[in-house]
Each structure stands twice: as structure tokens, then as C-alpha cells.
N, C-alpha and C positions, 0 to 999 in steps of 0.2 A: 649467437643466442646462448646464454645461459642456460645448463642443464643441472637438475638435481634430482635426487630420491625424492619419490611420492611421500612426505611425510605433512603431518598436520600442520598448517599455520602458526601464526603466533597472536594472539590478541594482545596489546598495550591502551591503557589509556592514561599513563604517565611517565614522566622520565624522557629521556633523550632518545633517540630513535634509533634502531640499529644504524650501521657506519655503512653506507652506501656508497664512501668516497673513492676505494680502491677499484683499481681497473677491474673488470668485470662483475664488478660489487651491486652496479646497478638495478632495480628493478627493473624487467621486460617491460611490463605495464603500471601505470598506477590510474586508479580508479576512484577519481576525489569525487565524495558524496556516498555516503550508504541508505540513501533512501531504499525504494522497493525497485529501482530501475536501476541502482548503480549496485544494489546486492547480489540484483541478477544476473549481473554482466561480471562483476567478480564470480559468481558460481559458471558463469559461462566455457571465462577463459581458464578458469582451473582443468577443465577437459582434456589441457594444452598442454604441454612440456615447459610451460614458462613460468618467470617468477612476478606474481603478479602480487602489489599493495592495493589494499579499499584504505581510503583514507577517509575519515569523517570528522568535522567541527565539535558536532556533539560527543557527551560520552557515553550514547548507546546508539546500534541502528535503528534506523526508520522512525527519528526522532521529529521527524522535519514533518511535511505534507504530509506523508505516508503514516502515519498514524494519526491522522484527525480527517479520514476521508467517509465516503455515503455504502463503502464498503458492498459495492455492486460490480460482481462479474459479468462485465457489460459482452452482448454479441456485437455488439457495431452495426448492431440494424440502421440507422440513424446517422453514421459517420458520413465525412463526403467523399461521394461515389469517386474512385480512384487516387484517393490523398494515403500520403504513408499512413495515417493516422487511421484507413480505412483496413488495409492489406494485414497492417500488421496485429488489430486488435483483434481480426478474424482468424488471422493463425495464433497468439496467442491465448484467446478462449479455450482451443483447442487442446493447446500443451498444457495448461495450468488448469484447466479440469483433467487432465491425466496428473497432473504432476500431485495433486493435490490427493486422490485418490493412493498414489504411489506413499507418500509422507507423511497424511496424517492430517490437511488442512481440513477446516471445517466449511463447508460447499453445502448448501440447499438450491437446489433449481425449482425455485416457487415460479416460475414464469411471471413475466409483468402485462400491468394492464397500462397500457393509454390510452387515460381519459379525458374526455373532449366534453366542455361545460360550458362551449357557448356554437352559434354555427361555424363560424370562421374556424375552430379548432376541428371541428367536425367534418368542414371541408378538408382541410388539411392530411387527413386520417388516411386516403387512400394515396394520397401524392406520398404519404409517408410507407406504405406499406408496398409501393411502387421502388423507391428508394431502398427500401430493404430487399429488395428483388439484385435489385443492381450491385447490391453490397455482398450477392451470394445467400442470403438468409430468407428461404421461400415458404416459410411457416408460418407466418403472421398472418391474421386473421382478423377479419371486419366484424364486430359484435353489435348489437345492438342494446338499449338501453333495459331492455327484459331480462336479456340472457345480461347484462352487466349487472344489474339488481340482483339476478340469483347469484352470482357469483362472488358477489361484494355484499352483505346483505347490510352492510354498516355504511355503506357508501352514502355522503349526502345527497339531499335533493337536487334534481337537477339534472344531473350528468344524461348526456345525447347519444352515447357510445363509447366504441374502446376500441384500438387496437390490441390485438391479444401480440404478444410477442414471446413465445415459449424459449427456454434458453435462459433466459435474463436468470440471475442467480443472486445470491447473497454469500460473502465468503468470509473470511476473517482477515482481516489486512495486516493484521500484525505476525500472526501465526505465520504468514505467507511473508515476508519480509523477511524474519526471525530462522523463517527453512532456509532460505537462500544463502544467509549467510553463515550458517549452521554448520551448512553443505561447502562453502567456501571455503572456508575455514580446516575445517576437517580432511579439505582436500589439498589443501595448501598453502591456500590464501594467508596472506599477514595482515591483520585487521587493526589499522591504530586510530582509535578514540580518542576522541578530545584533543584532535592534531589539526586545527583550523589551518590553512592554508593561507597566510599574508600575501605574500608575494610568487610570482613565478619566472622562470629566465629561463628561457627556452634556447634549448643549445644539446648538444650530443654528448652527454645523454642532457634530458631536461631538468632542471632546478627546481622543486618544492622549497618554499623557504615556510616553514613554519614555528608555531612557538614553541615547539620540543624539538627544532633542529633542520637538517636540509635532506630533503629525500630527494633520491637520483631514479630517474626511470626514461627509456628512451622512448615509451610510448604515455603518452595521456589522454587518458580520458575526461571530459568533463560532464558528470552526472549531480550537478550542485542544486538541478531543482530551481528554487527563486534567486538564487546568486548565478546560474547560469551565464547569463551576461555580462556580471562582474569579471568572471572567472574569464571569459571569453578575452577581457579585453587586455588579461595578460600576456597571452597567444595575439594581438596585434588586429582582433577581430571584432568587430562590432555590427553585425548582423540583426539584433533584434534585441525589444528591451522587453525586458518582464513586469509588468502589472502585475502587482498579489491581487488575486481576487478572492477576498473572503468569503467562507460560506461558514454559518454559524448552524448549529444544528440542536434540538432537542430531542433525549432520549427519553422515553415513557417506560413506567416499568412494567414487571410480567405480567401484571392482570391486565394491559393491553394487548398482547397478543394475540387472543381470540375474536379482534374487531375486527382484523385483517390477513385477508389469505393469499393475497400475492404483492408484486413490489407495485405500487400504485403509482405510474409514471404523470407529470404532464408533457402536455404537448411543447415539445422544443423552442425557446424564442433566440431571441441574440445573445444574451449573455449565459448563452448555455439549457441545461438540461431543465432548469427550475428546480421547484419544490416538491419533492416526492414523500410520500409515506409507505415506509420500507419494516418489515420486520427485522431483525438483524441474528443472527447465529449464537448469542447470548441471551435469545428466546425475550427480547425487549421490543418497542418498536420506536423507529428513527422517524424524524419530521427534519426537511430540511434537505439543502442548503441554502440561504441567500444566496445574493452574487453582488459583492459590495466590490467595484475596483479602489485601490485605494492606492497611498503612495510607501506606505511603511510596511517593510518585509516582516516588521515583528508584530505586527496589531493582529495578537489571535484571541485578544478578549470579545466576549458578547459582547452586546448591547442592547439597552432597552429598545429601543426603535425596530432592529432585527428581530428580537423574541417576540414582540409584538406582530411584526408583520407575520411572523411562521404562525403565530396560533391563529392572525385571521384565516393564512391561506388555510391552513390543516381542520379551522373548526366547519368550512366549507367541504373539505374531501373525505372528511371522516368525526363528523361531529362528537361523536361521545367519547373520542379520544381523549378532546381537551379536560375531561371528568376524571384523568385520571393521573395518577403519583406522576411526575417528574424525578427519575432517577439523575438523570446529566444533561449538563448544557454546555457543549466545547463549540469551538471556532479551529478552520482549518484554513490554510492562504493555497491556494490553487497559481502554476505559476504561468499562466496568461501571457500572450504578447499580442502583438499587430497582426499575427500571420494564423490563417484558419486552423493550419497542421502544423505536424509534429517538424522541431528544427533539429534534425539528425543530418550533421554534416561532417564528413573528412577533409581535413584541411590537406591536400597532396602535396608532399617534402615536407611539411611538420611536423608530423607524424604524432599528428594531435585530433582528436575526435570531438565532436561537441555533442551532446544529446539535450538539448532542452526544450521549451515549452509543450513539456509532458502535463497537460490537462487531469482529468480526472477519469479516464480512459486506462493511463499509466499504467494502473495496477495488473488490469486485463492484460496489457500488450506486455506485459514485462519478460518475458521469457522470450517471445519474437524479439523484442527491441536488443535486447542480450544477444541472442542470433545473428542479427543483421547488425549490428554494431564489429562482432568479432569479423566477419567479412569485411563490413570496412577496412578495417588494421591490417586485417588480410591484401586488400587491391592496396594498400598503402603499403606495403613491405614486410608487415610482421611475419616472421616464420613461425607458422604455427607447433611445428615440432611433433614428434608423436602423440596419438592420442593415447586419454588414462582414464579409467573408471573412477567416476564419483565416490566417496565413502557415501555409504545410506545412512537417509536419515529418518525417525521416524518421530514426531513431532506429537507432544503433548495435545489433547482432543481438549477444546475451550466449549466445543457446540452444543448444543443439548439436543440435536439430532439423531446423535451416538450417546451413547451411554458411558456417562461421567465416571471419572473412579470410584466416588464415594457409594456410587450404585455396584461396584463392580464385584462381587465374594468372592470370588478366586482371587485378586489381587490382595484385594482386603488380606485374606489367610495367607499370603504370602508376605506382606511386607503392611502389619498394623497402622502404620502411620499415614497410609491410603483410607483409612476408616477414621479418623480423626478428624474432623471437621473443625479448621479454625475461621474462617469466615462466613457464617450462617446465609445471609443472602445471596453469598450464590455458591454455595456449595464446597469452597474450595478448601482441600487438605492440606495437613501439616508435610505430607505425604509430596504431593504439588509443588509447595513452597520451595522444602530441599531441595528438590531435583532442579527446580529452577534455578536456588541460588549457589548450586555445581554445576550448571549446565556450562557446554564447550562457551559461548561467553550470556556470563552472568548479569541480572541486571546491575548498575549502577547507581538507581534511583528506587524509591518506593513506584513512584510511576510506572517506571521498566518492569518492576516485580508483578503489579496489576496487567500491564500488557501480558506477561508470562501466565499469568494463572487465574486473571480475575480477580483476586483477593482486593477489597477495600473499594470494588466497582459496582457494589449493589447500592439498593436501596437507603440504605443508613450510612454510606458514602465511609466507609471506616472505621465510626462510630461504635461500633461493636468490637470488630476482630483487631483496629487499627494498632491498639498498644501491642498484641501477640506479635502481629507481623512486622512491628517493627523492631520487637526486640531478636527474630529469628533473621531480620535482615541486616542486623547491628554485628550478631553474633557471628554471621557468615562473613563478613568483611574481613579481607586481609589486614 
């Protein structure tokens, strides 16, 4: 096993890839996909004495699913009782509400409600809260339709009850992707952007053939999300195929947030969780998701048909929503297959892992999946090597739960450019902007820089602050 000095990573998202070719040159690990699951499992193995690659297509993290999800820190009340996809989103809850406390993520535990708007759902309600028994989660509670009225007071007509499900959370998906690799990075990791993955020749060590060159590593992971099965079948395996399942979502702006006070579940059918109305940590609230299977990895546009169906569902579970501004309307591809649970498998002598058909669960279980992934590689051969402290991290606040910079006077007297406000709709500083676009890695896109700070994500969609910020994003480029 390759040993080094704990020193920081290296981020690339151009040029030729360092030279892996020489005897011990190899990477330990490489880690293709930087979603929210393969971030994790890069900040994992950094723990470890070893030289680990995140490799990613795009050229920022959590480019893929992981940034277009319902952004809910789910308990796994509702998982199936004993499936990996059960175990591990219940340990992961766990860590990533500590982890997130630890760094800076933005976390509201509104608790959710499932409601029940016809008998059959109604029926349903205890078999579900019998189910969260068996999942470990024994605080759900049977409401009725009085105590749901008080509680919902915007709720439409109709609804027969609820299970209460205390726990269920709202987080920031990007923030929490963006930590992982932050912490990766800083801890070791070499993170190369925009290094899609052509081909692979698995062999000792294994062969990345990509468009910036050939990376060598004797362990692989595949964390590819919708390519998963691609990926799969250059390792000689074909296990299971991935269905994108789109879910198209609408975002309502601030002045809806006082309609609703927790995450507004429905009751679970086949193609998943349904259509929820969720407030979100950006103080907005979300409708949404569809559940379109489709055949194309890239179809993340709307559609008429979608936006229509979500404002029937939504004008039914919160009528005086639909009265209000529409801030955004994105589409996410969820990566679905044939199998109820999670496909986390070690290949034994390939010394190759698979993790996919990571649902929308993903996000919660990301730190468990990290966990139990590095075990595998472990029963598989990898010498873990000594262990190393993490470099901390402490992660820019997006939530309006906590108290923004541009509210902050101590900061403000310290450093003016926290007092500067360049994008009026939601708040964000000149102050913000910098730090983002010097942070350990910067974004690449205007897009990346609104993940980082919010800037160009309000209301008036850029229309205001759009020319500052991009002339400060122009400026900052190498």
C-alpha cells in the first residue's frame, strides 16, 4: 500500500492527469462519480493511510441527481423492513444530523405529516406506522382530522388524518455534498473534474481510460448514480439496469412559507414517495416530485403535462399555494432499477465495488453508505493503514434558520464586504460570493456559484444582481 504525508488534495478540472504509470504510482482507490454518495465515500476513505482519486464527468460536484432532489432528511420510517436501504438510512439520519451540526449544514426538523385524503389511504396509516415500528422509529403518531386542521390550518378540504412522523427534516443537499468534498479534499483526496470515464480495463492495478488520460488505481469504486450500470459493465457485470425516473418540481417563493408548517407527506404508492409540499431551508416552499420512468439519462427538462399534474395535486393539499409567485421549476432523474433496495455490491478478486440504485433516500444514507462501502474494500483486501484526522470544516450557512451574514454586525465590522449585499432576493454578499469563488474548490459555473451562495436564485431569477455576479465570477477565473 502506498503511504504519504497527510497533505491536501489536488483539485483539476483540465489538462492531463497526473502520471499514475510508474510502479507504485497508482492510486489505492479511485472513486468515479462525485455525487453526494461518492463524495462521501471519498471523505470516508480519507480517514485511511491511502491515496484515494474522486473522479467526476462533470466539472463541479453533485452535479448529477444530487443537486436537483426534494432535499428531505428522510428517517426511513417507510423503508422495507430489513432491506439495506432500511439499516442504512437509519444509521445514516444519525451521522448527518451530527455531521451537519459539526459543519455548518443547514438542518430544520419540521417533522412531517402523512396525509390520508381518501379511506383506503386512511386505512393504510396504521399498517404504515406499524412499519415504522419495525424500521426502529416508534414516535409516529395517529392524528386525526381536527388535530390535522389545527396543525395545517392551509390544509385543503378533505383530508381524513395523518400520520405524524417527527424526525423527517429539510436539509440543503448541496451544502452537504459540497462539505464532503470540501473535507475530502483537504484531507487528501485528488478531485479531477471534467474527467468522464470512456472506457475501463480492469487489471492490477485497474485502467481508467479517460479524456484527459489514464488513471491507475487498484481499487474501484463505482458511484456513477444513472450510469451506474454502464459503468458496471466495464468490470464484466451486469446486474441491474437503471430507469431515470424523473421528478419535476416547483418552487414557490417566500410569501409562501407561512401556509405551511411541516413537510406535507402523501401516502406511498409504487412509483415511490409521490408529491409532497415541503418548505425548504432557503425559507421557499417545494411541490413535487413526479415520477416519470423514462428512457433518456439526460431528459431533465419540465414539462407541460408534469407542471400541470403537480399544481392539480398541490391545489388539493394546499390550495392557496397555487396564488402564489413561482420562483423555479427544475427536473431531477432519480436512478431507479428493477430491485426494491439499494445495489451495493463487492465484486470478490476484482477488487471493484458497485454502489447503485441509490433512490432518493441517498442523501440521508450517505455517510452510512460511505461506512459500509469502506468495509467492503476492507473484507475485499484493501489495507486500511493507519488512521488520520479529518481537516475541519466549517461550511458557509445558506438557511435562514440561522442568521445570514448580511444580518451578522460583528462580521459585518470585521470584514465590509459581508455588509454589501449584491443580490437583493435573497440576500447574498459581495462578501459570500469571494469566499466562494476562493474556496478549496471553486465553482465552475454560474450555476455552481448559486449552489455556493444563492446568488441569482431568488425571485427575479438574476435579473437584478445577474450582471454583478457575473462579472465577479469572470474576474475570479484563472
Amino acid at each position: 500500500m502506498n503511504q504519504r504525508a497527510v497533505t491536501r488534495g489536488v483539485v483539476t478540472r483540465a489538462g492531463v492527469l497526473p502520471d499514475t504509470s510508474a510502479p507504485g504510482a497508482a492510486y489505492d482507490v479511485a472513486v468515479v462519480g462525485a455525487g453526494v454518495v461518492g463524495c462521501a465515500l471519498a471523505r470516508e476513505l480519507a480517514r485511511h493511510s491511502l491515496r484515494v482519486a474522486l473522479v467526476e464527468a462533470s466539472g463541479d460536484v453533485g452535479d448529477g441527481t444530487s443537486k436537483a432532489n426534494t432535499a428531505i432528511l428522510h428517517t426511513g420510517f417507510d423503508a422495507v423492513p430489513g432491506s439495506l436501504e432500511a439499516r442504512l438510512v437509519r444509521d445514516g439520519w444519525h451521522r448527518l444530523v451530527a455531521y451537519a451540526e459539526e459543519t455548518g449544514i443547514p438542518v430544520e426538523p419540521l417533522g412531517a405529516l402523512l396525509v390520508a385524503w381518501d379511506e383506503e389511504q386512511r386505512a393504510a396509516l396504521p399498517r404504515l406506522a406499524e412499519k415504522a415500528v419495525r424500521n426502529g422509529h416508534r414516535t409516529t403518531r395517529l392524528i386525526g382530522p381536527g388535530e390535522l386542521g389545527a396543525r395545517e390550518p392551509h390544509l385543503g378540504p378533505g383530508a381524513l388524518g395523518a400520520l405524524e412522523v417527527p424526525g423527517e427534516s429539510i436539509i440543503c443537499p448541496w451544502t452537504t455534498t459540497l462539505a464532503y468534498a470540501t473535507q475530502a479534499v483537504r484531507s487528501g483526496v485528488d478531485l479531477h473534474l471534467g474527467c468522464p470515464v470512456e472506457k475501463a480495463r480492469p487489471g492490477a492495478p485497474h485502467r481508467l481510460i479517460t479524456r484527459r488520460g489514464v488513471l491507475r488505481a487498484r481499487y474501484v469504486v463505482n458511484a456513477c448514480g444513472l450510469h451506474a450500470d454502464e459503468f458496471d459493465a466495464h468490470f464484466g457485470r451486469r446486474d441491474f439496469t437503471v430507469t431515470p425516473r424523473r421528478g419535476q418540481l416547483i418552487v414557490f417563493d417566500k410569501f409562501a412559507r407561512g401556509l405551511v408548517r411541516h413537510i406535507l407527506l402523501p401516502v406511498p404508492g409504487r412509483l415511490g414517495k409521490g408529491v409532497l409540499v415541503a418548505p425548504t431551508v432557503y425559507g421557499n416552499v417545494m411541490l413535487g416530485p413526479t415520477a416519470e420512468d423514462l428512457d433518456d439519462k439526460t431528459a431533465t427538462g419540465s414539462t407541460a403535462e408534469g407542471l400541470r399534474s403537480l399544481r392539480a395535486q398541490g391545489r388539493r393539499i394546499l390550495p392557496a399555494l397555487l396564488d402564489e409567485e413561482v420562483t423555479a421549476v427544475y427536473a431531477g432523474l432519480r436512478a431507479a432499477t428493477e430491485h426494491d433496495d439499494f445495489q451495493v455490491t463487492a465484486h470478490p478478486g476484482l477488487r471493484y465495488v458497485t454502489v447503485g440504485g441509490i433512490r432518493s433516500t441517498g442523501l440521508t444514507a450517505s455517510l452510512a453508505l460511505a461506512a459500509h462501502v469502506v468495509e467492503l474494500l476492507a473484507e475485499d483486501g484493501l489495507e486500511l493503514g493507519a488512521a488520520r484526522t479529518l481537516a475541519p470544516v466549517r461550511m458557509p450557512n445558506l438557511g435562514e434558520a440561522s442568521p445570514r451574514p448580511y444580518r451578522d454586525g460583528e462580521l459585518i465590522a470585521r470584514d465590509p464586504e459581508f455588509g454589501s449585499i449584491v443580490c437583493p432576493c435573497e440576500r447574498v454578499t459581495r462578501g459570500e460570493i469571494r469566499d466562494a469563488l476562493a474556496s478549496t474548490i471553486p465553482p465552475s459555473t454560474l450555476d455552481g456559484l448559486r449552489r455556493r451562495t444563492r446568488a441569482r436564485g431568488g425571485r427575479c431569477q438574476g435579473f437584478s444582481c445577474g450582471a454583478t455576479v457575473r462579472a465577479m465570477f469572470e474576474e475570479a477565473r484563472p
